[in-house]
C-alpha positions as CSV (number, residue, x, y, z in Angstrom):
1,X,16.4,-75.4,-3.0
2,X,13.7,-73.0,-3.8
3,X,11.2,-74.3,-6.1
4,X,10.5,-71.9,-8.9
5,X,7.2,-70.8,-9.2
6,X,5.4,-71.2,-12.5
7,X,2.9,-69.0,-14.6
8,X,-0.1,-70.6,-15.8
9,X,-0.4,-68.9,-20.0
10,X,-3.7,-68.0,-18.6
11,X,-2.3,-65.8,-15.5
12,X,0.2,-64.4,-18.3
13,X,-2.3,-63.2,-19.8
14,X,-4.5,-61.3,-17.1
15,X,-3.8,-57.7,-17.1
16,X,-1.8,-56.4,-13.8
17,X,-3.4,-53.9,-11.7
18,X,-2.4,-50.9,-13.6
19,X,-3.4,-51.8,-16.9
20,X,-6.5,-52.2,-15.9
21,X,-7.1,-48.7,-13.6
22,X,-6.1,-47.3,-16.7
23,X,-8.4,-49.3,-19.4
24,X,-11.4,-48.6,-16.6
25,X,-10.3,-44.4,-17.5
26,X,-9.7,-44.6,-20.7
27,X,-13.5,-46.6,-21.1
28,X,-14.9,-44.0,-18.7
29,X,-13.6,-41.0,-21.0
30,X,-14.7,-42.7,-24.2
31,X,-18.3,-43.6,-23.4
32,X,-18.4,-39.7,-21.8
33,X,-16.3,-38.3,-24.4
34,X,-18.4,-35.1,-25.2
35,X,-18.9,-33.9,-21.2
36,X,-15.1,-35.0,-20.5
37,X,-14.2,-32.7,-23.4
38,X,-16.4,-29.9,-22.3
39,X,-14.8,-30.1,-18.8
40,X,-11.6,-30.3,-20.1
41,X,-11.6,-27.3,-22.2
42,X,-13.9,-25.5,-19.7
43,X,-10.6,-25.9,-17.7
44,X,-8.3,-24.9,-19.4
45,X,-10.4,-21.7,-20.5
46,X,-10.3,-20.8,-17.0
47,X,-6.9,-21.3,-17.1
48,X,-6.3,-18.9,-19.7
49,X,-8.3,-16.4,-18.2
50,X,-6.5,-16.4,-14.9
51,X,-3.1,-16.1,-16.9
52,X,-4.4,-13.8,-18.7
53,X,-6.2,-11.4,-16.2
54,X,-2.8,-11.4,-14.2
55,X,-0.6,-10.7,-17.7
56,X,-2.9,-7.5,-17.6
57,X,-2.7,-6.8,-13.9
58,X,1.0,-6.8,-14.5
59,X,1.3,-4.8,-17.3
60,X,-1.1,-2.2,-15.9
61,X,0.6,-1.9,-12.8
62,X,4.0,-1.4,-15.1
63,X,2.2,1.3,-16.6
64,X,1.3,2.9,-13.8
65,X,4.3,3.1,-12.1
66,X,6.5,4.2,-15.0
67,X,4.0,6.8,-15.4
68,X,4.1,8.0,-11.9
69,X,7.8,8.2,-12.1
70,X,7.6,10.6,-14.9
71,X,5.3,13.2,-12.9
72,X,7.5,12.2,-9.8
73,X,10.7,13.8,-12.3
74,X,8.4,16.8,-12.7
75,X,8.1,17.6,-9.0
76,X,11.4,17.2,-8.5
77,X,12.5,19.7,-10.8
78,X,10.0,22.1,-9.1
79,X,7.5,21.8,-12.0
80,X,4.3,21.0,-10.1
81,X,1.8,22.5,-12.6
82,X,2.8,19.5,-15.0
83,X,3.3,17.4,-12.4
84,X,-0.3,17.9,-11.3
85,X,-1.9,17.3,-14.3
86,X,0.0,13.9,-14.9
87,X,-1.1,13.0,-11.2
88,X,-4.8,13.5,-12.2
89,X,-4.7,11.9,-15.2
90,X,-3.2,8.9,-13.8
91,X,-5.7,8.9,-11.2
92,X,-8.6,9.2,-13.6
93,X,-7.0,7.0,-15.6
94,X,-6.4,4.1,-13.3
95,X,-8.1,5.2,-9.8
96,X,-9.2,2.4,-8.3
97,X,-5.7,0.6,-9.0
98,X,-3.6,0.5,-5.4
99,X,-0.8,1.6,-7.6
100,X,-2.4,5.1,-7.7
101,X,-2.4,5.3,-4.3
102,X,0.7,7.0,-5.3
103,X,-0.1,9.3,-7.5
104,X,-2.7,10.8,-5.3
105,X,0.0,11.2,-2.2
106,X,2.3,12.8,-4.5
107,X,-0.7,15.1,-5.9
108,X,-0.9,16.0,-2.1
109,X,2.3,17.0,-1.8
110,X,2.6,19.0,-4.8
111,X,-0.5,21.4,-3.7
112,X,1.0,21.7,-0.4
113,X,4.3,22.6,-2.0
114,X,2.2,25.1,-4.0
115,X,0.6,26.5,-0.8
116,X,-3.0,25.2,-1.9
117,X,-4.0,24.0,1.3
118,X,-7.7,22.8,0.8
119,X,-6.7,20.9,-2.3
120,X,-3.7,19.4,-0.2
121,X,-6.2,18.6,2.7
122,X,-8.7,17.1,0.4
123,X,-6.0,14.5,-1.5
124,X,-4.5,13.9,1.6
125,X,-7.5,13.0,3.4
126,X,-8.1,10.8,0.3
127,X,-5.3,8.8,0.2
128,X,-5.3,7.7,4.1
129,X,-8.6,6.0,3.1
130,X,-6.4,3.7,0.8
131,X,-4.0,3.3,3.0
132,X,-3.4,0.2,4.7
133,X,-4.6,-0.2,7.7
134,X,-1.1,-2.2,9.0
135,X,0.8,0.0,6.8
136,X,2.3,2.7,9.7
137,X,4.7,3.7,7.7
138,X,2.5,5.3,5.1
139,X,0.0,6.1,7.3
140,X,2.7,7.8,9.4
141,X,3.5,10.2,6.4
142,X,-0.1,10.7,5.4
143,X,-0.6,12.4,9.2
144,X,2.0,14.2,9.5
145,X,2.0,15.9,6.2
146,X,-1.8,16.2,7.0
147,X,-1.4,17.2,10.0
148,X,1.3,20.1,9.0
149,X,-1.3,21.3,6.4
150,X,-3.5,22.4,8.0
151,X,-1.3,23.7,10.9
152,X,0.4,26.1,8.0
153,X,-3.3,27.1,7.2
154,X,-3.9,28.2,10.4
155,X,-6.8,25.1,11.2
156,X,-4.8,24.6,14.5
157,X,-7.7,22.3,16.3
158,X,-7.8,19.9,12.8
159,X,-4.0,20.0,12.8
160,X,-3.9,18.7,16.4
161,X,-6.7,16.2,15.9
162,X,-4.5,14.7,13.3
163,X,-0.7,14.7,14.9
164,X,-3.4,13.1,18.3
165,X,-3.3,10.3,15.4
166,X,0.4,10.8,14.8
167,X,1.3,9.6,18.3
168,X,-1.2,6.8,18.7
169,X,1.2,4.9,15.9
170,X,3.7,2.3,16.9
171,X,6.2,4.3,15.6
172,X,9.2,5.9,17.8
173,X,10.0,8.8,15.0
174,X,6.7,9.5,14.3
175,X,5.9,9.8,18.2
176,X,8.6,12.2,18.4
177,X,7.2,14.2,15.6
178,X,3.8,14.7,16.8
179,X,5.1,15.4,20.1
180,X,6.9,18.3,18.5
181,X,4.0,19.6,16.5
182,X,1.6,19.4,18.8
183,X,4.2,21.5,21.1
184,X,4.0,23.8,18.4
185,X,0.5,23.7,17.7
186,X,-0.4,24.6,21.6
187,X,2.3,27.2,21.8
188,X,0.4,29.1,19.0
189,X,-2.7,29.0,20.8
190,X,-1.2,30.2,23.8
191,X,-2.1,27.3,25.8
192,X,1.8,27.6,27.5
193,X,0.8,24.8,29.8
194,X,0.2,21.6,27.4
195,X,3.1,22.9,24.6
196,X,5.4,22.8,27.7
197,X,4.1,19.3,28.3
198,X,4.8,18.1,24.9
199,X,7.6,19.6,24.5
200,X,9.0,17.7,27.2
201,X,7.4,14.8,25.8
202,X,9.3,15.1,22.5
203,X,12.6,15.9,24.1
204,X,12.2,12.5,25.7
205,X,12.3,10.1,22.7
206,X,14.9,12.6,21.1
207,X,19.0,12.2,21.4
208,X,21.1,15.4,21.5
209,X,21.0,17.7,18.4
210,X,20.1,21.1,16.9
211,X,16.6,20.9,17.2
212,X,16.5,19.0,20.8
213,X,18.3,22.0,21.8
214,X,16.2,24.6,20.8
215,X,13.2,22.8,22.2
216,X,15.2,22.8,25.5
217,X,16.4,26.7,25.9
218,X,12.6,26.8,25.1
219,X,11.4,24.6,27.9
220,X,13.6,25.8,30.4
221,X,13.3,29.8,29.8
């Protein structure tokens, strides 16, 4: 039979491990009360700055985007002088913000719906610099749009440098598209030769349709 072992008063007494980690902290904090409690509510100041800095962020960027909806309602209902102004005033407003990346692509597009192509050019231009760099998507749309303005302003060598860009993407529509334009773009500066090239090019990545058929009757006459 298993003898029981006994406890001395004395070991009864002893704290266990535990109790004494903690006393050791609790001594610590009392003989440095004063730094502890600076640490502590340095802490927690931090804290509440990060909270609140992102509480702004957030609300700012709410702003922002309920803002740009509004002018985004005015372009739709063809009523780009308004729009305009509530583009630059966002941008003004918040314009180093990436939300307003948006405004000033939309401000773009509403001079180029208005047929002011240096001012479309310019906010264009502008908003591929805050683009992302792995964003081809956007950057996608920034070219092409770029790239048509100045191809409708008649700059046919700044419209080909840009739809040049258009292709280099990793991007089988966009390909396509800047095939096309620059098919376009040579075939009004009589260079027969290379629009015939891309032409062919852009028929390539394209399956049957209006457009593909056009291009062809084209290619082949």
């Amino acid at each position: 039979m298993a003898k029981k072992k006994k406890y001395s008063r004395k070991w009864m007494k002893e704290p266990d491990e535990f109790l004494t980690t903690s006393s050791l902290v609790l001594n610590y904090i009392y003989d440095h009360w004063p730094p502890f409690l600076a640490g502590l509510a340095g802490f927690f100041l931090l804290l509440g700055i990060g909270w609140g800095l992102f509480y702004y962020q957030a609300k700012v960027d709410t702003k922002i985007a309920d803002e740009t909806a509004q002018a985004v309602a005015l372009y739709h209902k063809d009523n780009l002088k308004d729009g305009a102004k509530r583009y630059l005033q966002i941008i003004e407003n918040y314009g180093k913000n990436k939300q307003a990346l948006w405004a000033r692509l939309y401000l773009a597009h509403t001079y180029l719906q208005q047929r002011d192509f240096e001012k479309a050019a310019r906010w264009y231009k502008e908003v591929l610099g805050y683009a992302p760099e792995d964003n081809h998507l956007l950057k996608g749309i920034i070219l092409l749009d770029l790239g048509y303005t100045y191809e409708e302003w008649g700059k046919l060598d700044q419209a080909i440098q840009n739809y040049t860009l258009l292709s280099q993407l990793e991007e089988p529509f966009f390909q396509g598209q800047s095939y096309l334009a620059l098919g376009r773009c040579y075939e009004q500066k009589g260079d027969k030769k290379k629009a015939l090239t891309y032409y062919k090019k852009y028929l390539a990545t394209q399956e049957d349709g209006s457009l593909q058929e056009k291009v062809s009757r084209w290619v082949a006459d």
